[in-house]
DRENDO-1510 file (C-alpha; in Angstrom, 1 decimal, always signed):
<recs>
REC; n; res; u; v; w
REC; 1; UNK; -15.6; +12.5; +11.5 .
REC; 2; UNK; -13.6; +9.5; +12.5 .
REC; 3; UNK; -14.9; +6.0; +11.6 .
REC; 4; UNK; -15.2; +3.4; +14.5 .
REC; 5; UNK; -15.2; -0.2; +14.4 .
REC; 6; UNK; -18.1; -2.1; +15.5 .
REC; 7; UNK; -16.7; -2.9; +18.9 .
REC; 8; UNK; -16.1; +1.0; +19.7 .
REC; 9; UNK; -12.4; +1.2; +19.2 .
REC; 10; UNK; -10.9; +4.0; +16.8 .
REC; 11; UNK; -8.9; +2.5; +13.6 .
REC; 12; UNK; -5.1; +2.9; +14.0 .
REC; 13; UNK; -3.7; +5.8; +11.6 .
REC; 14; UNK; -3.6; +4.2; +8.0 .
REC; 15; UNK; -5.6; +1.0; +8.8 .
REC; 16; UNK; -8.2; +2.4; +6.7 .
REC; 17; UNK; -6.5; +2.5; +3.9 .
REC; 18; UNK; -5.1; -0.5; +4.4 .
REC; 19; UNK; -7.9; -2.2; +4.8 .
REC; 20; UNK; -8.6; -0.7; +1.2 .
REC; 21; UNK; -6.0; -2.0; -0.1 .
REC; 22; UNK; -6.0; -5.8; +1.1 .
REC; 23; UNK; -9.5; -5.3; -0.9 .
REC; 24; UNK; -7.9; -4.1; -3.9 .
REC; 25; UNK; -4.8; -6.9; -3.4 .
REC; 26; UNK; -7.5; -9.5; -3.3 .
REC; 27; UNK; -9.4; -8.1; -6.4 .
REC; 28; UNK; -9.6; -9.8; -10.3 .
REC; 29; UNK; -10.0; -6.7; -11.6 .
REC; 30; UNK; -10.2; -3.2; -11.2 .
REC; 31; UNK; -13.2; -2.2; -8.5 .
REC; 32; UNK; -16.0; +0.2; -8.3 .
REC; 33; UNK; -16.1; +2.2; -4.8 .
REC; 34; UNK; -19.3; +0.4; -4.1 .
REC; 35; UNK; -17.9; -3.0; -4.7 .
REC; 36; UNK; -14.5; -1.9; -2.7 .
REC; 37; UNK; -17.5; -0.7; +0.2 .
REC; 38; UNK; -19.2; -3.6; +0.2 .
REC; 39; UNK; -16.3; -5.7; +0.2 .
REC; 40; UNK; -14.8; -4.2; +3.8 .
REC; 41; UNK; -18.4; -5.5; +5.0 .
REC; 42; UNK; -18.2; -2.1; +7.4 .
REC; 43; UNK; -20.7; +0.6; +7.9 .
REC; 44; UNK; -18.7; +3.2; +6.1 .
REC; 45; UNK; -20.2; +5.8; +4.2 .
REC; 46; UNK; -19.7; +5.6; +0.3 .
REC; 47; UNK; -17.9; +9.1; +0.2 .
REC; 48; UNK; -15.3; +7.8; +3.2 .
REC; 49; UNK; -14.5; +5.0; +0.5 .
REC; 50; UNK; -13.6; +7.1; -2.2 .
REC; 51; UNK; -11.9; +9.6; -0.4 .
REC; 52; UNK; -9.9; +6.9; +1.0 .
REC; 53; UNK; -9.5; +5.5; -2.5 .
REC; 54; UNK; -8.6; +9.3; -4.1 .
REC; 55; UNK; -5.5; +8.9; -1.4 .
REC; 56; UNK; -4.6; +5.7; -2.5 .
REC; 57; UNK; -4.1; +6.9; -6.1 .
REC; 58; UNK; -2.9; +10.2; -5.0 .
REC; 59; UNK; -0.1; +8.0; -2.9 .
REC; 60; UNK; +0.9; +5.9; -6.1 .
REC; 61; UNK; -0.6; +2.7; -4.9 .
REC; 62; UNK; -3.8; +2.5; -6.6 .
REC; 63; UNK; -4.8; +2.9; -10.3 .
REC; 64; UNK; -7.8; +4.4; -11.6 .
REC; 65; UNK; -9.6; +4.1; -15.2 .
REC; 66; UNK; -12.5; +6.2; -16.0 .
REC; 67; UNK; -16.2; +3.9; -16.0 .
REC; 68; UNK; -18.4; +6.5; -17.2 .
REC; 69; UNK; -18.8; +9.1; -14.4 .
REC; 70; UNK; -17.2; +7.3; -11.7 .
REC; 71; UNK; -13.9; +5.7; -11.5 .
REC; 72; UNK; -12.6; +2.0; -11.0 .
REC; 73; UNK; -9.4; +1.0; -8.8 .
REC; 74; UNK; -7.1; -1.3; -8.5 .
REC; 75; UNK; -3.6; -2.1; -6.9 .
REC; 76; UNK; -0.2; -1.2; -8.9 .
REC; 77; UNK; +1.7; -4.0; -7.0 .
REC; 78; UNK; +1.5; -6.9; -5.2 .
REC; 79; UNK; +2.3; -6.5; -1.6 .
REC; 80; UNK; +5.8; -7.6; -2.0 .
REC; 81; UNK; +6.0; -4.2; -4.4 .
REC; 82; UNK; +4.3; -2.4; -2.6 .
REC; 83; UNK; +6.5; -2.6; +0.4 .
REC; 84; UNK; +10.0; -2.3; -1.9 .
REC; 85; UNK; +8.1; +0.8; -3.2 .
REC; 86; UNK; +7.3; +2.6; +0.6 .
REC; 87; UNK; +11.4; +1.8; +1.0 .
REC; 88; UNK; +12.7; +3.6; -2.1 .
REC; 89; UNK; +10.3; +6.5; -0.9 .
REC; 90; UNK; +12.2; +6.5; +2.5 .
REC; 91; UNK; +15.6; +6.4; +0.7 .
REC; 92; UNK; +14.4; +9.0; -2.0 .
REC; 93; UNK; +13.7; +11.4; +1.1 .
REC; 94; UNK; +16.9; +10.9; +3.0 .
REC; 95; UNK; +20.1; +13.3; +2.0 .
REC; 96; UNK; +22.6; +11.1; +3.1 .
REC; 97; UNK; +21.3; +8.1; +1.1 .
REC; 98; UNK; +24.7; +5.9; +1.3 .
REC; 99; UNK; +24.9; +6.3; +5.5 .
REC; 100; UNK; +20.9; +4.7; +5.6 .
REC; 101; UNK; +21.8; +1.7; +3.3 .
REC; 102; UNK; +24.9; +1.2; +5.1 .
REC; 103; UNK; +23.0; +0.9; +8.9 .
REC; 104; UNK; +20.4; -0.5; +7.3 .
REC; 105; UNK; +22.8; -3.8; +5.9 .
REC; 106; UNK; +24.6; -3.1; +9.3 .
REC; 107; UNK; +21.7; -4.4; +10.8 .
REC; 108; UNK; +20.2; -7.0; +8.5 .
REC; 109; UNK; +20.1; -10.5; +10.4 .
REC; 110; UNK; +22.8; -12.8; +8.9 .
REC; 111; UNK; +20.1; -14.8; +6.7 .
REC; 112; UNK; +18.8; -11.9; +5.2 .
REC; 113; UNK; +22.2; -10.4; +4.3 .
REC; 114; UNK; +22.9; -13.8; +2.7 .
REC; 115; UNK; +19.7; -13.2; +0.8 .
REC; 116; UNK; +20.7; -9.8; -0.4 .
REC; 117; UNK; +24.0; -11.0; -1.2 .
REC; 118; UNK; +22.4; -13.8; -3.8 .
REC; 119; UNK; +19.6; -11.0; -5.0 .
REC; 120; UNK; +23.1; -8.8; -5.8 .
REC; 121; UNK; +24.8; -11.3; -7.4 .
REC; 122; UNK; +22.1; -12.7; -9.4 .
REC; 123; UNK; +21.1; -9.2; -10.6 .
REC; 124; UNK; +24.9; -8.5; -11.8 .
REC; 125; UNK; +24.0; -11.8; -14.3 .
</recs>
């Protein structure tokens, strides 16, 4: 069954989860499902969350330690991270990895090459 928000319009693909993680993101600590639920402030069922949570893990974005029966969740990264990871996946998954990093430099805007250029160098040091 497919969740909708309060005013009647269906989530976008992944905005679910992504709502789970800003949760996480926001987090001290590592989070119940209940906590994470009550958190969205949403009328989602408990068993959506963790399912939603589950893929999270299963993805390689979320942690989980063992609490007696259940399970508690947190983010691996920072959003920063987490973006940098969802790239190397793309690149991971393409054959012809040297022709994507080369279009995508190609089309980097001329600050953001400059950026790159100073990550580079100071990562040669």
């Amino acid at each position: 069954m497919r969740m909708r928000r309060d005013d009647g319009a269906r989530r976008a693909p992944g905005a679910l989860e992504a709502e789970v993680l800003t949760v996480l993101l926001s987090a001290d600590g590592p989070l119940a499902p209940a906590e994470v639920q009550e958190r969205l402030g949403a009328d989602l069922a408990y068993t959506t969350v963790v399912t939603i949570l589950s893929r999270l893990h299963e993805k390689g974005v979320a942690d989980r330690e063992k609490q007696g029966r259940s399970y508690r969740y947190r983010a691996v990264d920072d959003e920063p991270g987490l973006a940098a990871r969802r790239m190397t996946k793309v690149l991971d998954s393409e054959p012809d990895r040297d022709s994507v990093l080369a279009r995508f430099v190609s089309k980097l805007s001329p600050s953001d090459e400059q950026l790159l250029r100073e990550l580079l160098r100071h990562n040669e040091g």
